[in-house]
N, C-alpha and C positions, 0 to 999 in steps of 0.2 A: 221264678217262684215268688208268691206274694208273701212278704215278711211281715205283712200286719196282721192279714189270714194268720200263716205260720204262728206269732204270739198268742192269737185267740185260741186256736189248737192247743198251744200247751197251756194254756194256762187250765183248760178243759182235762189234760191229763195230769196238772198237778194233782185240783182238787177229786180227780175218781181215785188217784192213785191214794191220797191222805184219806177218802174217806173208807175206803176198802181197809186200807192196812190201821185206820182209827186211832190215825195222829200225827199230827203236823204242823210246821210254822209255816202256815198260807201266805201270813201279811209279808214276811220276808220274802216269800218266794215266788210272791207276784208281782214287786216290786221290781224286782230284779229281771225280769223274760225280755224286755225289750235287749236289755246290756248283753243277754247272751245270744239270743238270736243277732244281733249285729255283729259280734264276736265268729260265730260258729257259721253263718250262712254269707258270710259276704268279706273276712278280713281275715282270720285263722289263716297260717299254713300246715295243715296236718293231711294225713293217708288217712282215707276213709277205713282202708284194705289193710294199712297197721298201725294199729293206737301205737307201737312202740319206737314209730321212726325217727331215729336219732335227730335229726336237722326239724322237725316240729317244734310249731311255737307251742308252749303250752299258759295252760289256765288253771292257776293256782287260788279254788276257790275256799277263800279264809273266811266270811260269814259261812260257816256249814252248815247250819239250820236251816237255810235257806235249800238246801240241798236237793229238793224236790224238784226247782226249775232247771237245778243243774242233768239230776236224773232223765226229766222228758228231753231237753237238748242231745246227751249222749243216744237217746233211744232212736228220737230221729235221724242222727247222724249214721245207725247200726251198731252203735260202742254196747248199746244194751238192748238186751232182747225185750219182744213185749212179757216172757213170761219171767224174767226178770224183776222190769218193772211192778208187774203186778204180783210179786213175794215181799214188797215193803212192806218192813217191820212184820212178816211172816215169820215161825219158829224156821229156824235153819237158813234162813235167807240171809247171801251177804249182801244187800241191801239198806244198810240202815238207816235210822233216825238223822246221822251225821256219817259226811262222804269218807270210805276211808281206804287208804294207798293199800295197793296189789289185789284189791277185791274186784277192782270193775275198773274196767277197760277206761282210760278218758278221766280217772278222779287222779292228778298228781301229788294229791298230799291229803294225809289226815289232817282234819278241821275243824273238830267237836270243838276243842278247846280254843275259843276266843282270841285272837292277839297273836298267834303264832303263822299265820299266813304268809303274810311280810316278810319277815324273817328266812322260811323255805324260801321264800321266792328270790330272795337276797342271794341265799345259795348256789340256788340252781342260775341265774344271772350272771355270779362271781366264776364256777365253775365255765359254762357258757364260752365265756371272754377266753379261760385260761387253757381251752381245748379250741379255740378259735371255730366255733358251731354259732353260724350266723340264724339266729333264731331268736324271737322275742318270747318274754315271760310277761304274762298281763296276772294281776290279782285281782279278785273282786274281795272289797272289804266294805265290811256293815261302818256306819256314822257310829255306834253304841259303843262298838269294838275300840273305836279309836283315842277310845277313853281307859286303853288298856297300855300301861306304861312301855310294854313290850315293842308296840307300835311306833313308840316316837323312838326309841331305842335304835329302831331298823330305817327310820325316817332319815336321822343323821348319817347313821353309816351308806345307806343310799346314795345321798346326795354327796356324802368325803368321797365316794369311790365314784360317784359321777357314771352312773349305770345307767348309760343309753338306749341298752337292750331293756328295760325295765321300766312298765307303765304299772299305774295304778290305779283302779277305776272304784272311784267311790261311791256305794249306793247309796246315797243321799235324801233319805224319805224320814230325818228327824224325829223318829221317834225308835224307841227302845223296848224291853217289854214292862217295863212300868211305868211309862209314860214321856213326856217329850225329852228329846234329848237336851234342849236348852236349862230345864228346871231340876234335870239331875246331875248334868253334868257339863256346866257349857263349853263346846269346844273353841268359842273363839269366833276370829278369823280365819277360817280353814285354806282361804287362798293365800294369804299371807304366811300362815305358820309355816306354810309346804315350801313354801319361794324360799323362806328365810333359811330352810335346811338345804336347801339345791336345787327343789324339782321345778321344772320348767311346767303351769298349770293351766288346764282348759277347764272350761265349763259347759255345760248343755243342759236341755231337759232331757232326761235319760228315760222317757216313754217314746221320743220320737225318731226313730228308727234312721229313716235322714241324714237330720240332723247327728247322729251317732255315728252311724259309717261313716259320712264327713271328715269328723274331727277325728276318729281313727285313720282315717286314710290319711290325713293331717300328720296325724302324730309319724305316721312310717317311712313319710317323706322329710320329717325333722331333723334336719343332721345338727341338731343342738347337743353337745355333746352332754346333758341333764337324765336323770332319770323324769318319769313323767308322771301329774297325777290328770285325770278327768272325773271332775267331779260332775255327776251325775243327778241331777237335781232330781228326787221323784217320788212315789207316792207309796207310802205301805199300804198293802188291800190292795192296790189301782185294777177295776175293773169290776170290781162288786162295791154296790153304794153304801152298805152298812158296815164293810169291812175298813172303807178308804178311812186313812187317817185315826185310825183308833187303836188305843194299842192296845186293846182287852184282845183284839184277834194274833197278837202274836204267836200265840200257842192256844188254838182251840178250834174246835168244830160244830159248823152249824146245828142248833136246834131242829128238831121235827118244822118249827114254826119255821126255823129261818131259812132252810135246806131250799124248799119253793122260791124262794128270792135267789138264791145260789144258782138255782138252775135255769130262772127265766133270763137271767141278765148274761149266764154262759151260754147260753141257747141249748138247754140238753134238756134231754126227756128223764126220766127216774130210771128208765130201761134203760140207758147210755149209761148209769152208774156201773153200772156190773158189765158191760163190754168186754 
C-alpha cells in the first residue's frame, strides 16, 4: 500500500466529509493524517475483524477536534461505514463534531473536552500492567492542549510510575485557535520539560511517513523502562496553501471563492464533493 497516496485520500475525505456535514476543524485535522496513517497502516496491533480485542494496542485520541482525520482512518480500516461517515454532524448521527466512547467502533475515549486524553490513557496503561495485557497505549495530543494544567498533572504521574507501555505523540503544528501557541501561551522547552518528568523523548517531522514509522518502530524495540513522548514537528492546514499555518482556519470552511483552490490542490472535481 502506498501511505503517501493513502494521506492524500484522506485528507480528500476529511474535507468532503466537513463540508457535507458544514463544519469542521480542518487545520487540526490535516495536520495530524500523516501520525495516524503511520499508526493504523504499518505499527498498530489491532483485529480489523474486532475493534474489541482485548490484547490491542489502542489510540487514545485527546485533541478531539481534530476528529475528522481520526474518522476517515477508522473508515479505512472498516471500524466505520462509508454511510456512517457521511451522517457527520447529521440530525440522529452518532457521529459527531468531537470522538465519543461506545459510539463508533475504534474511538477509545470521549475527547471534546481538552486536557483529559492523557489522563485516560494513564488509566487504561496503569490497568494494562496490573491484568498483565501486553499492549501499547499511544495518545495523540494537540501543542494548545498542553497548556491545560491537567496535562502536566498526568506528565508527572506518568513518568513516577515509569509507564513503558505508554507513548505520547505530540502534534506539533504551533498554533492554536487564536493564534500562535508561543504568544499565548509559551510552552517552553517541550523536550526538556518531558525528560524532566521521566519520558524518554524523540522528535521528527511528523508529515514524513518514513521517517514516523522509523521512530515508532524505534520506540517498540525500547526497552527503556520510561514512558515516551514523540514530538511531531508539523504543519496546521498542511496540504492546502491558504490554509498552512493560519490559524483563522482552525474552525471554518472555505468560501465560494476559496472552495476552487480546496479542490485544485486536493485534486477533486465539485462532483467528488457529494460522492
Amino acid at each position: 500500500m502506498d501511505l503517501k497516496q493513502l494521506a492524500k485520500e484522506i485528507r480528500k475525505d476529511i474535507f468532503k466529509t466537513a463540508y457535507n456535514g458544514g463544519s469542521g476543524h480542518l487545520g487540526g485535522a490535516f495536520s495530524c493524517v500523516e501520525i495516524l496513517v503511520s499508526l493504523y497502516f504499518s505499527v498498530l496491533k489491532y483485529d480489523k475483524n474486532n475493534p474489541l480485542w482485548k490484547y490491542r494496542d489502542k489510540v487514545i485520541f485527546s485533541k478531539g477536534h481534530g476528529c475528522l482525520a481520526l474518522y476517515s482512518v477508522l473508515n479505512k480500516i472498516g471500524y466505520i461505514s462509508k454511510e456512517q461517515l457521511n451522517s457527520y454532524c447529521k440530525l440522529n448521527s452518532n457521529v459527531g463534531g468531537e470522538p465519543k466512547y461506545m459510539e463508533l467502533d475504534g474511538v477509545e475515549a470521549t475527547t471534546g473536552s481538552l486536557g483529559r486524553g492523557l489522563s485516560f490513557s494513564i488509566g487504561i496503561a496503569i490497568a494494562n500492567k496490573l491484568d498483565k495485557i501486553d499492549s501499547k497505549i499511544y495518545t495523540i495530543l494537540g501543542d494548545g492542549e498542553c497548556q491545560e494544567g491537567t496535562v502536566w498533572e498526568a506528565v508527572m504521574s506518568a513518568g513516577h510510575r515509569r509507564l513503558d507501555n505508554l507513548t505520547v505523540i505530540l502534534d506539533y503544528n504551533k498554533l492554536q485557535a487564536m493564534g500562535n501557541i508561543d504568544e499565548i501561551l509559551n510552552l517552553g522547552d517541550i523536550k526538556k520539560s518531558w525528560e524532566s518528568f521521566g519520558f524518554f523523548v524523540y522528535e521528527v517531522d511528523g508529515h514524513n511517513i518514513d521517517k514516523l514509522i522509523e521512530v515508532l518502530k524505534d520506540n517498540l524495540n525500547n526497552k527503556i523502562e520510561k514512558p515516551r513522548l514523540i514530538i511531531a514537528n508539523t504543519i496546521k492546514g498542511k496540504g492546502i496553501s491558504i490554509m498552512e499555518n493560519q490559524p483563522i482556519w482552525h474552525y471554518r470552511l472555505p468560501s465560494e471563492k476559496e472552495l476552487d483552490i480546496f479542490l485544485n490542490e486536493l485534486e477533486m472535481t465539485k462532483e467528488e464533493l457529494f460522492l
